[in-house]
C-alpha positions, -999 to 999 in steps of 0.1 A, spaced: 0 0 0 16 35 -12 19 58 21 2 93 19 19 118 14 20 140 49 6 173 41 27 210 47 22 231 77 13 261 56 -15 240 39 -23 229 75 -27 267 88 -49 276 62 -73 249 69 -76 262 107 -77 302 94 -110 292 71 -124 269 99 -118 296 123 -137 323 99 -165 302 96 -162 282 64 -175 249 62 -153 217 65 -167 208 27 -154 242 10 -123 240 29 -110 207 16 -122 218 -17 -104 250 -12 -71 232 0 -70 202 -24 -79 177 1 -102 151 17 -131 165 41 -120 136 68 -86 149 61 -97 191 76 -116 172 104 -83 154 117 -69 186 117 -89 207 131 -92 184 160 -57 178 164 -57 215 165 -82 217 194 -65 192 214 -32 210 213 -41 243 207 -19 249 174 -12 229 138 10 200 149 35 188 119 38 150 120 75 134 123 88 131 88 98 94 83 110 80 49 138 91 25 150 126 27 140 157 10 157 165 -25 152 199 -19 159 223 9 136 252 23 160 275 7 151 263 -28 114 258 -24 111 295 -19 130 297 -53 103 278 -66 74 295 -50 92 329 -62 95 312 -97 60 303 -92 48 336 -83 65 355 -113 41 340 -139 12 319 -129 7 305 -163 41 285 -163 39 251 -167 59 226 -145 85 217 -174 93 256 -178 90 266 -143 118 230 -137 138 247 -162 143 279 -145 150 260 -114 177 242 -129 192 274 -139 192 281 -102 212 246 -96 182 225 -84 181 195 -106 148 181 -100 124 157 -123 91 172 -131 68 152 -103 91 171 -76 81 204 -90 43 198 -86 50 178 -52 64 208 -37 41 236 -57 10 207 -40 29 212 -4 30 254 -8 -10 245 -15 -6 259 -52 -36 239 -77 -32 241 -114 -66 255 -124 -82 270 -153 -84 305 -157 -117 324 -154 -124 335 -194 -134 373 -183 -127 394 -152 -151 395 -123 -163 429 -114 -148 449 -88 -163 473 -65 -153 501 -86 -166 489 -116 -203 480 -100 -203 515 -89 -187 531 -120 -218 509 -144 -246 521 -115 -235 557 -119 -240 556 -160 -269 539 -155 -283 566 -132 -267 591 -161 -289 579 -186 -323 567 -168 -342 593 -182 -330 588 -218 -357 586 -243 -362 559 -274 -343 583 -300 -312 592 -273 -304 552 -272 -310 545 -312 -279 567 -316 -258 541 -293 -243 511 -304 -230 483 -278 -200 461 -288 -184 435 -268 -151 430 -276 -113 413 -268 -79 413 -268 -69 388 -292 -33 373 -296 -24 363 -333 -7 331 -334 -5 318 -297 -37 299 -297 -70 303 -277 -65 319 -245 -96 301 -232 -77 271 -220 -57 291 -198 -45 274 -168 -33 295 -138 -10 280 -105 -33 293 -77 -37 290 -34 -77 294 -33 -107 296 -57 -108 331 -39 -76 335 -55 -85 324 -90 -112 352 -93 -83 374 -95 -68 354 -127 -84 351 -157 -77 344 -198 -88 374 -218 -91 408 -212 -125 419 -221 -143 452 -220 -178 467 -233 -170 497 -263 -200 522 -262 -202 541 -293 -225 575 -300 -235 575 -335 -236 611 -352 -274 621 -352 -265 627 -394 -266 597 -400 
């Protein structure tokens, strides 16, 4: 039977953080990559010594050092969209010779997920209140004010490197994936001359 692997202490602490805000057990092991038994054996060993308790490591040791994981995470952190092959090659370049499996092993342990990207950006604050206050600009417009307006969607598109749409992006949370996402896209509003 292949042993489990033992999971971080970072991944750990951010299990008991969202338990402590309120999060259920369910959205937390989705959130974390993990089994729900696997939060609930946490958080209990965390209420019966009052902190996240990291097992005794037992096995072969480590290929890499602390030292070079926050290479990786730094690597990591410089463009999302790497894949593990290019992100192993810059590690290389920083004298960590690694196979590929190591480099998601220890992206897994930081609590990095390979997900896909979101196709548009989410709305912020900002732009909720910069749509309400146009809206509130133009409630009063008659038929013939919006027949000289024309509405176009429309994207940045990249000539020759392939649909951005299966854009994957190395990410902590699903919180944190909101932030990331394939194409730019924004809504054009154009007055059309009343000449026409």
């Amino acid at each position: 039977m292949t042993p489990t692997r033992e999971m971080s202490l970072e991944t750990k602490e951010r299990i008991v953080k969202l338990l402590e805000e309120g999060n259920p057990s369910r959205m937390v092991a989705k959130d974390v990559g993990c089994s729900q038994s696997a939060v609930s054996k946490i958080w209990t060993k965390y209420k019966q010594h009052g902190m996240v308790v990291k097992a005794k490591c037992t096995g072969r040791p480590r290929k890499t050092l602390k030292r070079q994981d926050k290479q990786l995470k730094a690597i990591c952190l410089e463009n999302r969209k790497s894949t593990t092959k290019q992100m192993k090659h810059k590690w290389e370049e920083a004298g960590v010779n690694v196979c590929d499996r190591t480099v998601r092993n220890r992206l897994k342990e930081m609590g990095f997920q390979y997900r896909k990207a979101k196709r548009k950006p989410a709305l912020t604050p900002k732009h909720k209140r910069t749509r309400l206050q146009w809206a509130k600009e133009r409630q009063s417009w008659t038929v013939d004010d919006w027949m000289k307006v024309v509405f176009s969607d429309e994207s940045i598109i990249c000539i020759g490197q392939g649909d951005d749409a299966g854009t994957f992006v190395w990410c902590r949370s699903i919180l944190e994936l909101a932030s990331f996402y394939a194409i730019s896209s924004f809504l054009l509003l154009h007055q059309v001359s009343s000449k026409c």
